[in-house]
C-alpha positions in Angstrom: -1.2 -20.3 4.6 0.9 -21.0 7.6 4.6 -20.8 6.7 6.7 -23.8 7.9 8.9 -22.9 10.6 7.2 -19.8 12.0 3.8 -20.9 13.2 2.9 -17.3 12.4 0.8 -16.1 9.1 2.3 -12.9 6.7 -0.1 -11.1 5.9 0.8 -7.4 3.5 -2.6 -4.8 3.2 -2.4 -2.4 0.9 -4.7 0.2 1.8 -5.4 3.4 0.4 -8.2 4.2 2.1 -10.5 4.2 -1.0 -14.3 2.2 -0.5 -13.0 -0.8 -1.9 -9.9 -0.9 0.1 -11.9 -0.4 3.4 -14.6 -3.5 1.9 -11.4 -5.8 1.4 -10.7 -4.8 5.1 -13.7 -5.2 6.3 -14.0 -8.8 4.7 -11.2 -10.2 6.6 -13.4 -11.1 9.6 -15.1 -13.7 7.5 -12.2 -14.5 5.7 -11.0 -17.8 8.0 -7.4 -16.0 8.5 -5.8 -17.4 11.7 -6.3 -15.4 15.1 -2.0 -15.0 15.2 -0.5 -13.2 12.4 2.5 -10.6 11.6 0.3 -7.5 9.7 1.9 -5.0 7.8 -0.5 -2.3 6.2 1.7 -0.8 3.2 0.1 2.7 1.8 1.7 4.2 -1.0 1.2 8.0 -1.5 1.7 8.6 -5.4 3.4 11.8 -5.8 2.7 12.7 -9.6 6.0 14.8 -10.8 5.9 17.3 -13.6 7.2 16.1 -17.1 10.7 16.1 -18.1 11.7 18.1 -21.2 14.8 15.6 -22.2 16.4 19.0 -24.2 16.4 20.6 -20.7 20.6 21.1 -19.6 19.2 20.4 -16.4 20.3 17.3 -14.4 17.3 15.4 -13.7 18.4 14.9 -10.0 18.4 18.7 -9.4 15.2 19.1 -11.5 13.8 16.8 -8.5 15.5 18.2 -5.9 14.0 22.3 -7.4 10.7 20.3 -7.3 10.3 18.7 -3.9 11.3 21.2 -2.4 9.1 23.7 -4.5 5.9 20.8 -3.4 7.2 20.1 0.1 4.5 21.2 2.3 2.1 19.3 -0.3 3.9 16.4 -0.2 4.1 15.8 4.0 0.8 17.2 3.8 0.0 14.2 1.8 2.3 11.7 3.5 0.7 13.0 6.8 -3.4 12.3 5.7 -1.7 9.0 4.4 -0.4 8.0 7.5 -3.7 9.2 9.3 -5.5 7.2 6.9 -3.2 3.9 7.7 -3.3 4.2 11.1 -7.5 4.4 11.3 -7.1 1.0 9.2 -4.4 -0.3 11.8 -7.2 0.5 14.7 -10.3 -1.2 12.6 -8.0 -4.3 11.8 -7.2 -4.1 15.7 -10.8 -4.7 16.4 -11.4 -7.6 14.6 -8.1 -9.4 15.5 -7.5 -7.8 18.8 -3.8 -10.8 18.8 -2.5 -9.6 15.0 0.7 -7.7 15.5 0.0 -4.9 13.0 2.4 -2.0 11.9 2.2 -0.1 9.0 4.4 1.9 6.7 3.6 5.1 4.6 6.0 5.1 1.1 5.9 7.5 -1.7 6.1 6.6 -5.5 4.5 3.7 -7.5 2.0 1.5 -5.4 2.5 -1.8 -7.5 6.4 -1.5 -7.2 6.5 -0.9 -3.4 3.9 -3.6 -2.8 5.5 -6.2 -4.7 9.3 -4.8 -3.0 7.3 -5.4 0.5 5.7 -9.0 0.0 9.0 -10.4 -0.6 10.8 -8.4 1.8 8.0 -9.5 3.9 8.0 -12.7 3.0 4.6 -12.9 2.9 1.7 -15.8 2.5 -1.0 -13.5 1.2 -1.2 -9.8 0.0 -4.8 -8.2 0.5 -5.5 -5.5 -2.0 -8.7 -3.7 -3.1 -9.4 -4.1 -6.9 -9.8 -0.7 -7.4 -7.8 2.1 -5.7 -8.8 6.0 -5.7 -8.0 6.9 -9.0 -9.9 3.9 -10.9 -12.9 4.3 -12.6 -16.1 3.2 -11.2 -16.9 0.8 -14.4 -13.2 -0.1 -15.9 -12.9 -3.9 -13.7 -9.9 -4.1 -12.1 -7.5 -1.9 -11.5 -4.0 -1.3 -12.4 -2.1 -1.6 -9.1 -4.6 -4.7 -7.8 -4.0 -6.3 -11.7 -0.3 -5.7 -11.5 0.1 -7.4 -7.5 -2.0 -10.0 -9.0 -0.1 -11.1 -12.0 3.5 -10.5 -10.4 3.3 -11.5 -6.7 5.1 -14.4 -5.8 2.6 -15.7 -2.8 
């Protein structure tokens, strides 16, 4: 898992702080990962927008612009319990590998997308990702963000 050249494992979290997120987390102590490694802890707050009537005169930019700013507080309100949420994993993660450099970064907008974006920005050797995030149903297998960084990931 070691990348030539570096001495020093990637590893990308995705965390969102659901139960299956915090188990995946929570496994990494038995997971034989090296005591050095460069940790980023990605958590992607989805900000659902309202639907866009395509016979609307309105340019979509503005209609986003009216909207954040209508949502705002919501949405740092959000983006703040996200980073809360991240920064209790960062302090867990801490625990168990007291060496790992670990930072982590708060994002808004589609959780597969910006994990994907980070692993190879990253440059990463493995992604760690819970197979089911908040939204999933108990019973449906998989979800759609873990399925989607499964099937595209490039590490």
């Amino acid at each position: 898992m070691v990348k030539s050249g570096t001495g020093i494992s990637k590893v990308l979290i995705a965390y969102d702080g659901s139960g299956c997120a915090h188990g995946a987390l929570s496994e990494l102590r038995f997971s034989g990962l090296p005591l050095n490694a460069q940790v980023i802890i990605i958590s992607v707050c989805e900000i659902w927008l309202p639907p866009i009537n395509p016979a609307r005169e309105v340019p979509l930019d503005r209609e986003l612009a009216e909207y954040f700013q209508k949502h705002r507080e919501q949405v740092e309100r959000n983006i703040a319990e996200t980073t809360t949420i991240v920064c209790q994993a960062r302090e867990e993660l801490l625990r168990y590998f007291p060496d790992w450099i670990v930072d982590v970064e708060v994002v808004s907008g589609s959780a597969a997308l910006h994990i994907l974006s980070m692993a190879e920005r990253f440059q990463s050797d493995i992604i760690v990702v819970g197979e089911r995030g908040l939204s999933s149903e108990r019973n449906a297998g998989m979800g759609s963000t873990a399925q989607t960084v499964l099937s595209d990931a490039k590490c």
